[in-house]
Structures are given as C-alpha cells and as structure tokens.
N, CA, C and O atoms as a GROMACS GRO file, in nm:
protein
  560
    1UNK      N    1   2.584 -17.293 -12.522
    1UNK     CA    2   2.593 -17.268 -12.380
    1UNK      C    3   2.694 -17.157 -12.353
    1UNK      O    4   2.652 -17.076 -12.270
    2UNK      N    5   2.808 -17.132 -12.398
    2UNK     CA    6   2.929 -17.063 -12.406
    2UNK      C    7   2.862 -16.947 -12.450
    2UNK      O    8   2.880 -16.835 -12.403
    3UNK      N    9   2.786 -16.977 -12.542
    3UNK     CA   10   2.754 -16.769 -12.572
    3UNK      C   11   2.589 -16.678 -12.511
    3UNK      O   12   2.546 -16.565 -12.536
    4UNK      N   13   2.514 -16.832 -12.396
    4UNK     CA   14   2.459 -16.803 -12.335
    4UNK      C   15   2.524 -16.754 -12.227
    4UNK      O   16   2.465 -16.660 -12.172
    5UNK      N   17   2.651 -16.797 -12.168
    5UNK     CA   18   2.696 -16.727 -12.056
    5UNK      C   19   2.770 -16.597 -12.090
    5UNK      O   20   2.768 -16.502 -12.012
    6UNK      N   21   2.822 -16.594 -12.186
    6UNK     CA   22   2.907 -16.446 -12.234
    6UNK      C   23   2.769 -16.384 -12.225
    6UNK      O   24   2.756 -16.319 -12.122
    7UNK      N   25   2.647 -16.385 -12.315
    7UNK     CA   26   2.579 -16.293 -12.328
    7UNK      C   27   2.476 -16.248 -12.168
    7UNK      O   28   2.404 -16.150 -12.156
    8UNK      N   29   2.509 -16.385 -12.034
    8UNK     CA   30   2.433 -16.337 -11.959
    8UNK      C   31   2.558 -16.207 -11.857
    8UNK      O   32   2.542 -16.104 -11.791
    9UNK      N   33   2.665 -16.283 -11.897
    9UNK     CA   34   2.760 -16.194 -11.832
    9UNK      C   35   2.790 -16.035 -11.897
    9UNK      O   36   2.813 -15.937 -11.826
   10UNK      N   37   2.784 -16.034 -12.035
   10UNK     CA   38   2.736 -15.906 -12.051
   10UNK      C   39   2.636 -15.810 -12.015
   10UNK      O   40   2.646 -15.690 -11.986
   11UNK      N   41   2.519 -15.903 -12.024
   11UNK     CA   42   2.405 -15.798 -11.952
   11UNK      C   43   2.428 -15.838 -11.818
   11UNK      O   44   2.314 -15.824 -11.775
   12UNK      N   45   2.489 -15.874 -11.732
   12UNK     CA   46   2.458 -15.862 -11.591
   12UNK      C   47   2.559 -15.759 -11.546
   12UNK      O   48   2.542 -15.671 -11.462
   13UNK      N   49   2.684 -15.790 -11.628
   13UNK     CA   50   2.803 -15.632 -11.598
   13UNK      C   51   2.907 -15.766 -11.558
   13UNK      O   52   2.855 -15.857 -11.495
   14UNK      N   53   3.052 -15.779 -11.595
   14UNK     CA   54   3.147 -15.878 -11.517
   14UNK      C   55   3.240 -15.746 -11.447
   14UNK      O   56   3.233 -15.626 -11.476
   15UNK      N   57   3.322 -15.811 -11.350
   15UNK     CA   58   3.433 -15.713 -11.317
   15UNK      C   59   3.552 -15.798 -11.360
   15UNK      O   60   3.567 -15.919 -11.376
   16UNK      N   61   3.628 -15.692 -11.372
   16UNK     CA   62   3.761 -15.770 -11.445
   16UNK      C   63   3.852 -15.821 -11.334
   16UNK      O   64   3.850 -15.759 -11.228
   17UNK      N   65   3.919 -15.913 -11.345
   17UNK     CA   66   4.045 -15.965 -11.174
   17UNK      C   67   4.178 -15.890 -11.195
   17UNK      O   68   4.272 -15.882 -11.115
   18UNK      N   69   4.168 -15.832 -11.327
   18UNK     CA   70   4.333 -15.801 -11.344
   18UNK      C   71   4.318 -15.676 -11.488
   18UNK      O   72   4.214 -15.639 -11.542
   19UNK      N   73   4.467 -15.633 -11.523
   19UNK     CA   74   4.468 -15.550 -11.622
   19UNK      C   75   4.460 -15.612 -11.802
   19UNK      O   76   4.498 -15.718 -11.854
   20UNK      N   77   4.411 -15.521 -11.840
   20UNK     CA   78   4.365 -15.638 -11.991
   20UNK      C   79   4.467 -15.589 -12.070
   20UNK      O   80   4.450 -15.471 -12.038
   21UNK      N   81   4.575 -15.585 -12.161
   21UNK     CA   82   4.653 -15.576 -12.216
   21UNK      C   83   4.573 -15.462 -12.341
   21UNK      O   84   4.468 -15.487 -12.400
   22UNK      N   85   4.651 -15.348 -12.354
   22UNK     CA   86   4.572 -15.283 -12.476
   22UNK      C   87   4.568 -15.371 -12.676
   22UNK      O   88   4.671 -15.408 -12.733
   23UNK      N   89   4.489 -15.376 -12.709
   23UNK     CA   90   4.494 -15.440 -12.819
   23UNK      C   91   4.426 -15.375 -12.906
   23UNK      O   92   4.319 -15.321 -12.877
   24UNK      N   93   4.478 -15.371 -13.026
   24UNK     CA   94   4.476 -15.297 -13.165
   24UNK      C   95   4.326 -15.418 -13.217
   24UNK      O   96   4.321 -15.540 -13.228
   25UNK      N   97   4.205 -15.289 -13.242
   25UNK     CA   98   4.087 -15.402 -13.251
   25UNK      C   99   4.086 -15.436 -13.412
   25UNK      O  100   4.110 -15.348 -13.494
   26UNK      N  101   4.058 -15.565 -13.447
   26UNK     CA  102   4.068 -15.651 -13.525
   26UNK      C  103   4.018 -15.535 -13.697
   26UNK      O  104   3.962 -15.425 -13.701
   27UNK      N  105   4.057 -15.602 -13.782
   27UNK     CA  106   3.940 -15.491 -13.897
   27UNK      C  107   3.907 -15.566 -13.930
   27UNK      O  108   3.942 -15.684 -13.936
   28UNK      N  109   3.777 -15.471 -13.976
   28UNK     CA  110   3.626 -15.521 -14.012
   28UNK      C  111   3.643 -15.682 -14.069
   28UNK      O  112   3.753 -15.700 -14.120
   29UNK      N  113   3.574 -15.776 -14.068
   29UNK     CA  114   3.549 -15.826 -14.115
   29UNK      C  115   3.520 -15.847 -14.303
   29UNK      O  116   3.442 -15.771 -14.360
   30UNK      N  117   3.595 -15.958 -14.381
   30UNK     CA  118   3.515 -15.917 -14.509
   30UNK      C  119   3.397 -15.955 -14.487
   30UNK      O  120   3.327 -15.878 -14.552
   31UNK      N  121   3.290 -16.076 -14.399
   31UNK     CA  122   3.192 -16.107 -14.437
   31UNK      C  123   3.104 -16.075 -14.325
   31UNK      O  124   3.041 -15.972 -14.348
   32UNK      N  125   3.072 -16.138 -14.187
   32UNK     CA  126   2.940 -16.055 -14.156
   32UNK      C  127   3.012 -16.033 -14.045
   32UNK      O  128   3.115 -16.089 -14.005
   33UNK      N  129   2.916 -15.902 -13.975
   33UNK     CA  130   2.913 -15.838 -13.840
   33UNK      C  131   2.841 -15.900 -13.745
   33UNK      O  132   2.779 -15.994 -13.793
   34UNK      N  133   2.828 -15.888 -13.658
   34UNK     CA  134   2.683 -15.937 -13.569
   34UNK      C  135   2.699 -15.796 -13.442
   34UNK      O  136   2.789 -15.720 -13.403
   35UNK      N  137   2.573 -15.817 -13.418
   35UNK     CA  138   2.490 -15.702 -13.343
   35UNK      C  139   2.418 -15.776 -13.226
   35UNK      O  140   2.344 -15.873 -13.238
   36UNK      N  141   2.462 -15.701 -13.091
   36UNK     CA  142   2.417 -15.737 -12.974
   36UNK      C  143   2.332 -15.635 -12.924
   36UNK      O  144   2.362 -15.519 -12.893
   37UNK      N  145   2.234 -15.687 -12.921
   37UNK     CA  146   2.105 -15.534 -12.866
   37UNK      C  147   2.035 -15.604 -12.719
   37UNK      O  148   2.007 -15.721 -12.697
   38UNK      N  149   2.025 -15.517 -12.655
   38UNK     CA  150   2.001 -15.555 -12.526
   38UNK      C  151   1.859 -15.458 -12.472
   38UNK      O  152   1.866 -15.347 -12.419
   39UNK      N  153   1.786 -15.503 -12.490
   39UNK     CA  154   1.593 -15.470 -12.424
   39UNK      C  155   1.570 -15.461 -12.272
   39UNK      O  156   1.558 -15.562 -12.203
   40UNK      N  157   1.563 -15.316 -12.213
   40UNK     CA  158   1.512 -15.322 -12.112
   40UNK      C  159   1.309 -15.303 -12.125
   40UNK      O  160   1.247 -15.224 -12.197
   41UNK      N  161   1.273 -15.368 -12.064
   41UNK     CA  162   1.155 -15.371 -12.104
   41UNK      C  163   1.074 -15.232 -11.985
   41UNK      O  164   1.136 -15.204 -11.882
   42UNK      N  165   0.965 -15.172 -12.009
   42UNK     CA  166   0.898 -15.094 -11.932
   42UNK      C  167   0.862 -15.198 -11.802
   42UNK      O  168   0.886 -15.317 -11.779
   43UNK      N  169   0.811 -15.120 -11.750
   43UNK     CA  170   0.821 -15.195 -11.546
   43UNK      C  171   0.650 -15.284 -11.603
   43UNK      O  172   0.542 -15.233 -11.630
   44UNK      N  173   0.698 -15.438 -11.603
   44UNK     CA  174   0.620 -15.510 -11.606
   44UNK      C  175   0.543 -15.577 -11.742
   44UNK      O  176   0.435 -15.635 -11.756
   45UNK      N  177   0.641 -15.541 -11.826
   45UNK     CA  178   0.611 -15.588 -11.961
   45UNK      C  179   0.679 -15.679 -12.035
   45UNK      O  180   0.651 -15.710 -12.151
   46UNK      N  181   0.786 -15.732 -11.958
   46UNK     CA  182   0.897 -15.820 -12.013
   46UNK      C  183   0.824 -15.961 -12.105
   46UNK      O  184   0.888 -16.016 -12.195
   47UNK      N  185   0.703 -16.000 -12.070
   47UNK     CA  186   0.632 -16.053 -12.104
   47UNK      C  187   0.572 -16.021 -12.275
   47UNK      O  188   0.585 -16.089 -12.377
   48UNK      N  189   0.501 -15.880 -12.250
   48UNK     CA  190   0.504 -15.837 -12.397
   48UNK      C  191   0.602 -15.812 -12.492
   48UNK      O  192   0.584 -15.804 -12.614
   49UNK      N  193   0.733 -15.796 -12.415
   49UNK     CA  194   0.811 -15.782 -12.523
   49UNK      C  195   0.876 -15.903 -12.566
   49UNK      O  196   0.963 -15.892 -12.652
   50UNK      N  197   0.852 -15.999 -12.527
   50UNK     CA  198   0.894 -16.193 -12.553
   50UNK      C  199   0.790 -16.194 -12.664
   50UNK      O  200   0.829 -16.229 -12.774
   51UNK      N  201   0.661 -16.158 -12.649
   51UNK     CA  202   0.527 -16.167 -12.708
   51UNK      C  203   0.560 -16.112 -12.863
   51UNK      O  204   0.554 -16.190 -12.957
   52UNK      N  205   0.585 -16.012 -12.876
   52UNK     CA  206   0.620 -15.920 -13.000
   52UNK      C  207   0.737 -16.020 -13.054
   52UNK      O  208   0.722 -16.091 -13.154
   53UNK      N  209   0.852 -16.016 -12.976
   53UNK     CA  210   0.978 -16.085 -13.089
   53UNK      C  211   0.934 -16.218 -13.094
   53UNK      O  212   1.028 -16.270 -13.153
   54UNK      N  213   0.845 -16.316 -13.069
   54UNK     CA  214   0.826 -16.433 -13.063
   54UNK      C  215   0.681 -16.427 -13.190
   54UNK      O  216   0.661 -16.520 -13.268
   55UNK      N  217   0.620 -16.337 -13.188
   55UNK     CA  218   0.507 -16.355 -13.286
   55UNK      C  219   0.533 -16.230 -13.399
   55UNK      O  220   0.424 -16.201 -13.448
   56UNK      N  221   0.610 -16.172 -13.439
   56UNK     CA  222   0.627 -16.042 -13.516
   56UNK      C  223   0.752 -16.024 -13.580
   56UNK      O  224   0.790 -16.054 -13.694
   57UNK      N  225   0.820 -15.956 -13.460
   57UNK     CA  226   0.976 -15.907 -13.463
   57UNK      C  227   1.063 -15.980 -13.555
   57UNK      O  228   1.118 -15.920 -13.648
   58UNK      N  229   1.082 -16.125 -13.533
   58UNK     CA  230   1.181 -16.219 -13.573
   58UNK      C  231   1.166 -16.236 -13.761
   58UNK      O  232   1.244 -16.228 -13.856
   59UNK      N  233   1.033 -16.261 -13.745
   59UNK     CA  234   1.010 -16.279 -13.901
   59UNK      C  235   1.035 -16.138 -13.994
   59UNK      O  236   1.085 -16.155 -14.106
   60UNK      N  237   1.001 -16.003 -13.953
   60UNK     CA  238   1.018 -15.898 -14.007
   60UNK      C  239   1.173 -15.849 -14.024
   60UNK      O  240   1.219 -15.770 -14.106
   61UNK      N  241   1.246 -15.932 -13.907
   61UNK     CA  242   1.390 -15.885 -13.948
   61UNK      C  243   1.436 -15.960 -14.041
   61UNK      O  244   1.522 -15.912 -14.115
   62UNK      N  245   1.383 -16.114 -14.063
   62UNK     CA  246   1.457 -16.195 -14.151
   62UNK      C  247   1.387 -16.144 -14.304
   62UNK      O  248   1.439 -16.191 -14.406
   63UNK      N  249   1.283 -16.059 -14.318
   63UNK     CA  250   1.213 -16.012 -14.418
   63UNK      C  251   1.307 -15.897 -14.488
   63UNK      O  252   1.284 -15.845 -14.598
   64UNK      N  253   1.444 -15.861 -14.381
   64UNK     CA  254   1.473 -15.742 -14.415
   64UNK      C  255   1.633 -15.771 -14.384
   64UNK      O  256   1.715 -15.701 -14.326
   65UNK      N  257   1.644 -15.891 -14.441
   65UNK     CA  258   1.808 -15.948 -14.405
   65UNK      C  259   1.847 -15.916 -14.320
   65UNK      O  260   1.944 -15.841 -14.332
   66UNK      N  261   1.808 -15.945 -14.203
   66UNK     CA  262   1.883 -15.953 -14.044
   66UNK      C  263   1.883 -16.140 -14.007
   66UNK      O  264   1.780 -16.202 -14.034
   67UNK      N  265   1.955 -16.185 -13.970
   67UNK     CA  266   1.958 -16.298 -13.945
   67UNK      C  267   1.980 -16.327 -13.832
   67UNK      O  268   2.093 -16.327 -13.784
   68UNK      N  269   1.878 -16.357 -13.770
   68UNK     CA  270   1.842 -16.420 -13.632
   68UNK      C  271   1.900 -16.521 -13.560
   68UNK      O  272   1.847 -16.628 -13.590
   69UNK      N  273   2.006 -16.536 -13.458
   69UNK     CA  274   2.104 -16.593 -13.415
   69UNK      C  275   2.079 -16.595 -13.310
   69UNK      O  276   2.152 -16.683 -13.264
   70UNK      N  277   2.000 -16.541 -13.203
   70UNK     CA  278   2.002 -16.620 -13.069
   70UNK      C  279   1.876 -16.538 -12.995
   70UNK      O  280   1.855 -16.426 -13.040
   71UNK      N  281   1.811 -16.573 -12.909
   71UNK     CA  282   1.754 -16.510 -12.790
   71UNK      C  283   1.784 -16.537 -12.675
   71UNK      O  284   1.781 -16.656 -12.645
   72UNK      N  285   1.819 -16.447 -12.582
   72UNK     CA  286   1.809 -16.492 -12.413
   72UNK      C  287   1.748 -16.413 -12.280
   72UNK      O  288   1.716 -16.296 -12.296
   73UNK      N  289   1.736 -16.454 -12.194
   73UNK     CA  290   1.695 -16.341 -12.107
   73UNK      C  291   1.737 -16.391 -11.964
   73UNK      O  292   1.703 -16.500 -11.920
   74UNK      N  293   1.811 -16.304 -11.899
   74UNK     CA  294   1.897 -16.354 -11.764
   74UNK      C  295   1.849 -16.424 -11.670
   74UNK      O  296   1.735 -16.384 -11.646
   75UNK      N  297   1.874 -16.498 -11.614
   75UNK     CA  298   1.838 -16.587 -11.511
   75UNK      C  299   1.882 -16.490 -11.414
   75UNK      O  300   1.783 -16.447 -11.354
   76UNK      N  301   1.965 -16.449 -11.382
   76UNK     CA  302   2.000 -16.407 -11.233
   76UNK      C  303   2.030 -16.256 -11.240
   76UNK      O  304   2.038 -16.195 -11.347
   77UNK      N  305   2.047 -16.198 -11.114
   77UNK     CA  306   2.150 -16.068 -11.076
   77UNK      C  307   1.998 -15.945 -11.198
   77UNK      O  308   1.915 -15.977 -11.284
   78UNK      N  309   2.035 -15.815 -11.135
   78UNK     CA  310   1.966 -15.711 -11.108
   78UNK      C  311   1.867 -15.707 -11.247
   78UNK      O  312   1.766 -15.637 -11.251
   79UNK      N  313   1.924 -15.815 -11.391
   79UNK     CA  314   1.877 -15.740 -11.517
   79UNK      C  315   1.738 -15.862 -11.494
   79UNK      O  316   1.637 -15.841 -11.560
   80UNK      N  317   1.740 -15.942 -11.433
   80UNK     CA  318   1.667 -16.114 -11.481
   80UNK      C  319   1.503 -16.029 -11.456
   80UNK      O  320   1.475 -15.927 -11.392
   81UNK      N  321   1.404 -16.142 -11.552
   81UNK     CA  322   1.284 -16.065 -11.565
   81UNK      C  323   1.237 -15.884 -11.588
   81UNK      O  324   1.145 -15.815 -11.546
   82UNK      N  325   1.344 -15.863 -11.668
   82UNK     CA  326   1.328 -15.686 -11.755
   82UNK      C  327   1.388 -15.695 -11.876
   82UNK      O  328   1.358 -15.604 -11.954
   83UNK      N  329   1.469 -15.784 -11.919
   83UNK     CA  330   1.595 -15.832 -12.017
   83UNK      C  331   1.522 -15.865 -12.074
   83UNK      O  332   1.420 -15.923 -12.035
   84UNK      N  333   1.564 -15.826 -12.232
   84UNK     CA  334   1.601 -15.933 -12.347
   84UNK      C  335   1.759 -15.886 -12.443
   84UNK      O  336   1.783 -15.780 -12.500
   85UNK      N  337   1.847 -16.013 -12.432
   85UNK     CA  338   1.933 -16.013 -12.491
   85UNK      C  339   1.916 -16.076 -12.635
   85UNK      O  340   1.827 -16.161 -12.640
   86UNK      N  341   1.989 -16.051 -12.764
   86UNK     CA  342   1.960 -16.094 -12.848
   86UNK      C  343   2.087 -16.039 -12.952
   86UNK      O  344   2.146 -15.932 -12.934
   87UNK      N  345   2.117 -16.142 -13.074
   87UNK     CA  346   2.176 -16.146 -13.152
   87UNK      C  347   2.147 -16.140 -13.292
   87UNK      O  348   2.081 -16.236 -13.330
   88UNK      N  349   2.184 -16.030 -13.410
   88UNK     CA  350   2.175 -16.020 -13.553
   88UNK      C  351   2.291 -16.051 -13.589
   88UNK      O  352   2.400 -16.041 -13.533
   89UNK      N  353   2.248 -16.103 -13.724
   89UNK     CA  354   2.370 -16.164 -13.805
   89UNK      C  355   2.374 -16.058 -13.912
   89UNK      O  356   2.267 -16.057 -13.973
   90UNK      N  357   2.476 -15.952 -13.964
   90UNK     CA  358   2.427 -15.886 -14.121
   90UNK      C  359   2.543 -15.933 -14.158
   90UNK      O  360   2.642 -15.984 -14.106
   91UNK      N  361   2.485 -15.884 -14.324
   91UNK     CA  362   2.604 -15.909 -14.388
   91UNK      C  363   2.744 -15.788 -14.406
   91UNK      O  364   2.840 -15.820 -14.475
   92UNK      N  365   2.739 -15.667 -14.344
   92UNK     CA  366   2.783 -15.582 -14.361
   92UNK      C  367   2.779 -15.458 -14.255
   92UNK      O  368   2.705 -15.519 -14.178
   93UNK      N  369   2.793 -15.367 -14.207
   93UNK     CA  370   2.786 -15.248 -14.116
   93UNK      C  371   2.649 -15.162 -14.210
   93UNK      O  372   2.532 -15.133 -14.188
   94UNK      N  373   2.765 -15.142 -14.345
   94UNK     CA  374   2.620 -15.109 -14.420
   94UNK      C  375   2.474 -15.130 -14.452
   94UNK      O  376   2.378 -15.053 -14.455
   95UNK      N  377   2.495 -15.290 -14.481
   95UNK     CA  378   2.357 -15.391 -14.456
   95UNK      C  379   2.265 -15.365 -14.374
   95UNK      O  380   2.143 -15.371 -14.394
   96UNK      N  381   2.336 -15.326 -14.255
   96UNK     CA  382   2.248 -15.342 -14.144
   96UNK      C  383   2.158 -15.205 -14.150
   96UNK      O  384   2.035 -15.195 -14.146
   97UNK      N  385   2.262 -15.096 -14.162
   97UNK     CA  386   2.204 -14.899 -14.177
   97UNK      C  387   2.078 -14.984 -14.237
   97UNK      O  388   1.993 -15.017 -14.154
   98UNK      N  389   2.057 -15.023 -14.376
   98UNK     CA  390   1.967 -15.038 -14.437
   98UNK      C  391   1.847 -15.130 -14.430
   98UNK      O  392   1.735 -15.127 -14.482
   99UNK      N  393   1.916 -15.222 -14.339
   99UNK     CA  394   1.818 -15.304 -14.319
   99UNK      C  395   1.729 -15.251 -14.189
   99UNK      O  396   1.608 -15.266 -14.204
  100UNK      N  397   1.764 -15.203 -14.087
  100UNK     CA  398   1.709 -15.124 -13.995
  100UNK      C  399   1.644 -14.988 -14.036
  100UNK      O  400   1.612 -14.895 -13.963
  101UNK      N  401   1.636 -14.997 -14.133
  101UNK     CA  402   1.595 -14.851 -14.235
  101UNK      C  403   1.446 -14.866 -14.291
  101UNK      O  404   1.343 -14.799 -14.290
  102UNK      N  405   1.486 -14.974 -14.334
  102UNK     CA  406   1.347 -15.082 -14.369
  102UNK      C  407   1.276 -15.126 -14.286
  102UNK      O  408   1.153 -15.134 -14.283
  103UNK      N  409   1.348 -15.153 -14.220
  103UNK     CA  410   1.263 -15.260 -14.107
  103UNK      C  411   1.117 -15.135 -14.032
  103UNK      O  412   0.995 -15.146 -14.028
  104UNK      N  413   1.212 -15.028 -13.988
  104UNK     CA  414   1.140 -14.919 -13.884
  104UNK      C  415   1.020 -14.883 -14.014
  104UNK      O  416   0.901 -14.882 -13.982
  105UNK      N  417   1.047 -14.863 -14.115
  105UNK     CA  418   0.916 -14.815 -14.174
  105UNK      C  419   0.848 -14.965 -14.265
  105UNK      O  420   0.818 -14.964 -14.384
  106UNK      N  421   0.839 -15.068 -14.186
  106UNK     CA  422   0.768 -15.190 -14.274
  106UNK      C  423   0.608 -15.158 -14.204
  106UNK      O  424   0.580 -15.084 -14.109
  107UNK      N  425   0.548 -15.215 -14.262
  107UNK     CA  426   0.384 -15.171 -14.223
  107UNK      C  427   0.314 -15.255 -14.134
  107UNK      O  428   0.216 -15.235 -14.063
  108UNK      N  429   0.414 -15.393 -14.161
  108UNK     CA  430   0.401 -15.500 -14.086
  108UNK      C  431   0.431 -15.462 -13.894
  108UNK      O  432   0.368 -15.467 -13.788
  109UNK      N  433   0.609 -15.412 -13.959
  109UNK     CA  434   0.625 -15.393 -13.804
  109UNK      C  435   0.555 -15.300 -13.741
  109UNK      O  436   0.514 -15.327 -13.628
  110UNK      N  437   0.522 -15.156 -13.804
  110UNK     CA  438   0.449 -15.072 -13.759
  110UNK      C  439   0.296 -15.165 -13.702
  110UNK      O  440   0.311 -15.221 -13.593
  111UNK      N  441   0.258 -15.169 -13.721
  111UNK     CA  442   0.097 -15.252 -13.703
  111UNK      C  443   0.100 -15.326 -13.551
  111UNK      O  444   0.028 -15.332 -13.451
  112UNK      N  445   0.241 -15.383 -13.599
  112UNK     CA  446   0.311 -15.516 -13.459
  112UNK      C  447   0.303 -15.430 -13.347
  112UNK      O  448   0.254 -15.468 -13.241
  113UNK      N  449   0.365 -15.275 -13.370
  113UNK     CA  450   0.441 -15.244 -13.276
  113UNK      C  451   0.315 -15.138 -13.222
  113UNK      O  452   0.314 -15.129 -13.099
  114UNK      N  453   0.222 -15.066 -13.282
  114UNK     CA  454   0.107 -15.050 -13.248
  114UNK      C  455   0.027 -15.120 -13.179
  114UNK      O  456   0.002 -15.086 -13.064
  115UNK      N  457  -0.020 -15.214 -13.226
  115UNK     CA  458  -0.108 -15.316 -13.125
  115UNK      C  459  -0.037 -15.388 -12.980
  115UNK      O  460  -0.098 -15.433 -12.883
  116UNK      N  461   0.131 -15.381 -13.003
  116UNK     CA  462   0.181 -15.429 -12.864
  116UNK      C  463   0.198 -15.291 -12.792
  116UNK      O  464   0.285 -15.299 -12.705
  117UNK      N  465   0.149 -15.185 -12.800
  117UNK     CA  466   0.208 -15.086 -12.759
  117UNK      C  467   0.022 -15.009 -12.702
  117UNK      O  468   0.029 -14.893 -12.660
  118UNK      N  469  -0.085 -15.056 -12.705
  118UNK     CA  470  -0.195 -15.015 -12.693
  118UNK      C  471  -0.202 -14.934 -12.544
  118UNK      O  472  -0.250 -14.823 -12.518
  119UNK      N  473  -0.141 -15.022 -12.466
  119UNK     CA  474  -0.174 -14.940 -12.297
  119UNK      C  475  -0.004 -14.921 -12.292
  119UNK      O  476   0.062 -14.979 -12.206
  120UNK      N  477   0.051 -14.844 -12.380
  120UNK     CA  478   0.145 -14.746 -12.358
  120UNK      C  479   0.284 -14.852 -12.399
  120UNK      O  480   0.265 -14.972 -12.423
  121UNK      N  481   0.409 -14.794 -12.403
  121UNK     CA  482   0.540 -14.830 -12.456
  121UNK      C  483   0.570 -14.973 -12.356
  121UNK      O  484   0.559 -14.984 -12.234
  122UNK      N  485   0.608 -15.064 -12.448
  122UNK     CA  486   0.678 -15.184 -12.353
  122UNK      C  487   0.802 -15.215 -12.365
  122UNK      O  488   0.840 -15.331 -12.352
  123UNK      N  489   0.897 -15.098 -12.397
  123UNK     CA  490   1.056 -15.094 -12.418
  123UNK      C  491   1.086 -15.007 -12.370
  123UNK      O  492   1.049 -14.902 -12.423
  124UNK      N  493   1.157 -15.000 -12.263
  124UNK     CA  494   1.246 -14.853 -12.172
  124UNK      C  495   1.350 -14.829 -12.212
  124UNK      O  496   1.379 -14.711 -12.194
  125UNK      N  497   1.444 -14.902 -12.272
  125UNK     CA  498   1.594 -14.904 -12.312
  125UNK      C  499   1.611 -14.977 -12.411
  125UNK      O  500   1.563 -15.089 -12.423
  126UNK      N  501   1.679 -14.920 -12.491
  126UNK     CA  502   1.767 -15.025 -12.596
  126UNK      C  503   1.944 -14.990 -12.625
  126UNK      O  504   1.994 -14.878 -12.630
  127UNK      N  505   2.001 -15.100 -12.640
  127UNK     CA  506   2.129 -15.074 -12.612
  127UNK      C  507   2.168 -15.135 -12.801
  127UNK      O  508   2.091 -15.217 -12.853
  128UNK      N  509   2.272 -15.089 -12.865
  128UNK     CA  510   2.334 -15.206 -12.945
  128UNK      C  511   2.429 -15.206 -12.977
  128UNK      O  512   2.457 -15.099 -13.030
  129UNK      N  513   2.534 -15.296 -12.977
  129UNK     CA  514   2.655 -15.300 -13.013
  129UNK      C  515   2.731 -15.387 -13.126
  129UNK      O  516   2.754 -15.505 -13.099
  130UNK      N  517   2.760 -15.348 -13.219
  130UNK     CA  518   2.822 -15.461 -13.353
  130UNK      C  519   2.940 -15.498 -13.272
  130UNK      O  520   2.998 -15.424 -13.192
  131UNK      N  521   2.965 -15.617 -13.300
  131UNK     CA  522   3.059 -15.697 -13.290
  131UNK      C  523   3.109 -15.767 -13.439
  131UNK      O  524   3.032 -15.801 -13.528
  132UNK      N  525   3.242 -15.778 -13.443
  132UNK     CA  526   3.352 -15.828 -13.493
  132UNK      C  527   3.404 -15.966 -13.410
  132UNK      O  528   3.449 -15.965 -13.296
  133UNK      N  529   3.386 -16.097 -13.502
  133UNK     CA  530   3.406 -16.233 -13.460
  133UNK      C  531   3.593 -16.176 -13.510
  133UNK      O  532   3.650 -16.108 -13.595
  134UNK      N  533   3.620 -16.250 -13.406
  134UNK     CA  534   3.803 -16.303 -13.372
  134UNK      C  535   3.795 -16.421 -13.440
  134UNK      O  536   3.695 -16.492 -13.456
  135UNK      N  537   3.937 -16.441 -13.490
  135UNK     CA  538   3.952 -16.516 -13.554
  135UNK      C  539   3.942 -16.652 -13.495
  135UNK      O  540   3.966 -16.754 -13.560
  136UNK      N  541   3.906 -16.649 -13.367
  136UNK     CA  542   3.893 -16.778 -13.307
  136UNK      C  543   3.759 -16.830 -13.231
  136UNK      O  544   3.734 -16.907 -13.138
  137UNK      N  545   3.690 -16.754 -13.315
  137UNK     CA  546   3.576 -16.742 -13.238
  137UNK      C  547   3.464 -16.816 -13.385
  137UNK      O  548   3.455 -16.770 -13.499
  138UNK      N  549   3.382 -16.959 -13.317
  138UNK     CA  550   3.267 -16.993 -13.389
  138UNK      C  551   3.222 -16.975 -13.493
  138UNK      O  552   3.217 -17.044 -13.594
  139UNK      N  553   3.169 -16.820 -13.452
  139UNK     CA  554   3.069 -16.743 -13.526
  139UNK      C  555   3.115 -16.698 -13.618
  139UNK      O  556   3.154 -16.602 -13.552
  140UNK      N  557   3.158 -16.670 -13.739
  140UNK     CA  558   3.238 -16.597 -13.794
  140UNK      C  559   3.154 -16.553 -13.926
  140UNK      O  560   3.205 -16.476 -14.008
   0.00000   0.00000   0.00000
C-alpha cells in the first residue's frame, strides 16, 4: 500500500510544505537498483497498453533479467486513465544497459509490439528513473 501511494504521488506530481535539507545521495548499491518507468499512453489506448504488459511485456522482461515488482495506474488527479506506473528490479545499472538491449531486439517483443501497434503507436511518453533503496527502505 505504502509504495502504491509513493508511486501514485509520484506520477501525480507532490508539492513540498517546506525546505528539504541538501543530502549527499547514497552510493550505488552493491546489489540491485530498481527502475521506475512511467507510460503515458496515446489518447485512448491506456487499455492497450495494460493489454501488451499483461499478455507480452512482463514475461519478455523476466526472459531478459528484469524482475517485475509492481504495476499501477492512478486513481485520481490529471495522470488517472493515460498512466502506467511500474517497477524493475536489476541486478546492476549495467544489467539493466543490457538487459534493455536484449529485450528491444527479442523477436518475441518485436511481434508483441507490432501487432499492439496495428492502428498506430499506443505509447506517447516514457519516463525512467533508477532508484537506489535507503537503507531503510523494504526493498533493498
């Protein structure tokens, strides 16, 4: 529930109440990164693009060591019904170069992404950001 609301409050935008103290960001991790990618879908396809990561997407990343850690899509405020938020697990910064390397030329995904893509593109935006788990944080 806790990282359904961080992740709806990320894609919806928070404002801050006060000044955030500057902080020296953590280093790398020895073991995994995780990756927050955020899907704006084309005007009226949010549907196909649930369709693709629910019958395609998910299995081709775990084919290509990405480890699949969450889906969501906003309930409320300007992003709800265009969104998909979502979480990778790698094992590395590097891992990932490569596994996204793979992934874009698998024949599988190509095929996926062809046939969901027949009456034109159903992704307008993509955002992604690696994240580094704190030492107090769950996920680690």
């Amino acid at each position: 529930m806790a990282v359904a609301l961080l992740l709806a409050g990320y894609a919806v935008g928070r404002v801050s109440t006060g000044p955030v103290a500057a902080q020296t960001p953590a280093p790398a991790p020895a073991g995994h990164v995780y990756e927050l990618r955020t899907y704006t879908a084309a005007e009226g396809k949010i549907a196909n693009v649930n369709a693709r990561f629910r019958d395609h997407t998910r299995r081709i990343f775990e084919k290509h060591g990405m480890k699949n850690i969450g889906y969501w899509t906003p309930l409320e405020g300007p992003t709800a019904g265009t969104t998909l938020v979502y979480i990778l697990e790698h094992q590395s910064r590097e891992a990932a170069r490569a596994s996204w390397a793979a992934f874009r030329t698998d024949p599988d995904w190509l095929k996926a992404k062809a046939e969901s893509e027949t009456a034109g593109p159903i992704v307008a935006k993509v955002e992604s950001v690696f994240l580094n788990p704190t030492d107090y944080s769950a996920l680690k």
